[in-house]
Structures are given as C-alpha cells and as structure tokens.
C-alpha positions in Angstrom: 85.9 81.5 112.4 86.1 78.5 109.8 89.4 77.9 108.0 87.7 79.4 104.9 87.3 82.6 106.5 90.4 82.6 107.8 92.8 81.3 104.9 90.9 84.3 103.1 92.2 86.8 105.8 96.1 85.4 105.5 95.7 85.4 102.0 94.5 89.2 102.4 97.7 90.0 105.1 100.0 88.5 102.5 98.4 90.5 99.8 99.0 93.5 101.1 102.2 93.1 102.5 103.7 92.4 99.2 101.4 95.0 97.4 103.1 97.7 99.7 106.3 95.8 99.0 105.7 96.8 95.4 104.4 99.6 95.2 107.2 101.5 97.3 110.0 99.5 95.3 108.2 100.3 91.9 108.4 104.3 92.9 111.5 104.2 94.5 112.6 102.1 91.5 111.0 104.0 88.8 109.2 101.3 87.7 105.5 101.8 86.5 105.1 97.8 86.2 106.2 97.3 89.4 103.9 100.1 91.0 100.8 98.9 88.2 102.0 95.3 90.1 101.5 96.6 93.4 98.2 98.6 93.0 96.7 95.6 91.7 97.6 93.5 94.6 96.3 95.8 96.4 92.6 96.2 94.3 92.7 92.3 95.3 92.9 92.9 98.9 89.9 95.4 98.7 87.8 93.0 96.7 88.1 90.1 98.8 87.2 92.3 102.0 84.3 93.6 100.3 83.7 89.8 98.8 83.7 88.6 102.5 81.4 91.5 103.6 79.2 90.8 100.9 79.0 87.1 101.8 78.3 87.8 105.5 75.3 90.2 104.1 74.2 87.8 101.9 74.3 84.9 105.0 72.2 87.2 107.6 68.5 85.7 107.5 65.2 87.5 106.3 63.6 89.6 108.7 61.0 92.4 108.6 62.9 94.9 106.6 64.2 92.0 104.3 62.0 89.6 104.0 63.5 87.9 101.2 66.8 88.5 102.5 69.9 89.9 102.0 71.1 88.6 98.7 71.0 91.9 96.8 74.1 92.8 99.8 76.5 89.9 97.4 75.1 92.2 94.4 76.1 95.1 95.2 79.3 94.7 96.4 80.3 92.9 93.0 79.2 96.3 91.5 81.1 98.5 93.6 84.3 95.9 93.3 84.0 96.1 89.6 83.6 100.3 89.7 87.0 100.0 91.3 88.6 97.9 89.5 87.2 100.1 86.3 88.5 103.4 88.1 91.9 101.7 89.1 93.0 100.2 85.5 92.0 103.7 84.3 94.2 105.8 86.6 97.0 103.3 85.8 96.7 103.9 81.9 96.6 107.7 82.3 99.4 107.4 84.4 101.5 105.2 81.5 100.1 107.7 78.7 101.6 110.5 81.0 104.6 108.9 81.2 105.2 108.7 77.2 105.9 112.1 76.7 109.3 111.7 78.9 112.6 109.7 78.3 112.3 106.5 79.9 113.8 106.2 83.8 116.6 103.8 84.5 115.1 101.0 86.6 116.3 100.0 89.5 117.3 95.9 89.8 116.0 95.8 93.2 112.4 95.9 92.1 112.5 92.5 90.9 112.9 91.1 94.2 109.2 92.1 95.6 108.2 90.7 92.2 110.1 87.7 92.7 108.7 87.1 96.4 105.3 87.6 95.0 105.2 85.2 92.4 106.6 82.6 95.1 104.1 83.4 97.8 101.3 83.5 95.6 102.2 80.1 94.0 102.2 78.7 97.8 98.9 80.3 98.9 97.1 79.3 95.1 98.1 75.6 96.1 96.7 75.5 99.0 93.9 77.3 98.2 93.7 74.5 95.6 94.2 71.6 97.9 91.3 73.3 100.1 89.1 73.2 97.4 89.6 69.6 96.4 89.5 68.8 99.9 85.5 70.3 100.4 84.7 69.2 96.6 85.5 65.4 98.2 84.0 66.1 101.1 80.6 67.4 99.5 80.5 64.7 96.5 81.0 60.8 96.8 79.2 58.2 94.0 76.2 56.6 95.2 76.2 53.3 96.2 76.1 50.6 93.1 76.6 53.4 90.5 79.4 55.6 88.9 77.2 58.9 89.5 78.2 61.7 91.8 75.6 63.4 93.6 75.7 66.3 96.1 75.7 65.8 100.1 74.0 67.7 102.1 75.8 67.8 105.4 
C-alpha cells in the first residue's frame, strides 16, 4: 500500500473516531452543533472511502467489458457522494427547523472538548497532508536545465 493510501486510511480512523466522539457528546449534551459537527465528520469518512474505491475503479485497466476503461467508476461515485451529502445537510436542517418550535436545551460544557480535540487533530493531519503534497509537487516538477520554466516529470 503506498503512503498515500495509507495517510488516507489514518486520516479516515481519526475521522471517525472523533465523529463518534461528537456525535454522542452533541446528544448526550443537547447540542445540535455538536451532533451537525459529528455527522459531518462522519459524511467525510464515507466520501473518502467511496473517493478511494472510485480511484481504484478508475485505475483497473480496459478489458473486454470496458474497453475504454473504468473512468465513468470515479464518476459515479462523485454522484452518489454528492446525493449524500445533499440528503445529509437536509436531514440536519429538518432536524434544526424541528427543534425551533421548543425552548432551547441547556448545553452541556463537555461538548466542547470533542470539538476542541477535533480542531487539534485535524490541524495536525491538514499539515501533513500539506507537507505530503509539497513533498510529491517537488518531486514531480524541477526547472529545466538553463531556464526558469517548470515542466512535468514523468517518473
């Protein structure tokens, strides 16, 4: 497995770790942020597996069934991811809407501590998702010798 594949997977574990994290401090809590928080931690752990299964589609070669390959694979599962995502931020406001009609819960101060840990873990794993990037961007592009171009590798 290449360290893309796998960051991706420990960034998926941590996700939804600390979406669960949320989600039952945001009920327990009475918190509807917290819980919105969580269940959209959690829509990103879906869509990354589906991203990675869409990519390893997409990657299989042509053959007779698919001669032109398996591209439409990366298509599709953007559709379905975006469906979700639709469904999800819809069930979220009808939950909210619901939720107006009833005196406001006291919330609990513990909820701000998955929140907290969240924000801290997904500063660490953004950097080094950053770092990673700059890291294959250098590796990919270098100026050509006797000019200030940059042109693409192909290693």
């Amino acid at each position: 497995m290449d360290s893309g594949r796998r960051l991706t997977i420990v960034a998926m574990l941590v996700s939804a770790a600390l979406a669960a994290a949320k989600i039952i401090a945001g009920l327990y809590g009475h918190s509807t942020a917290a819980v919105a928080d969580g269940l959209e931690s959690a829509s990103d752990v879906l869509s990354s597996g589906l991203v990675l299964l869409g990519l390893t589609l997409a990657a299989k070669p042509p053959d007779k069934e698919h001669p032109y390959g398996h591209g439409r694979g990366e298509i599709l599962t953007g559709l379905f991811i975006g469906m979700l995502l639709t469904a999800g931020g819809a069930l979220i406001s009808y939950g909210s809407i619901e939720r107006l009609h009833y005196p406001p819960e006291r919330i609990s101060a513990y909820v701000l501590l998955p929140l907290a840990v969240s924000f801290v873990m997904k500063s660490g794993l953004a950097s080094i998702k950053f770092r990673r990037a700059k890291a294959f961007a250098a590796a990919r592009f270098w100026p050509t010798p006797g000019t200030t171009r940059w042109t693409a590798s192909r290693r």
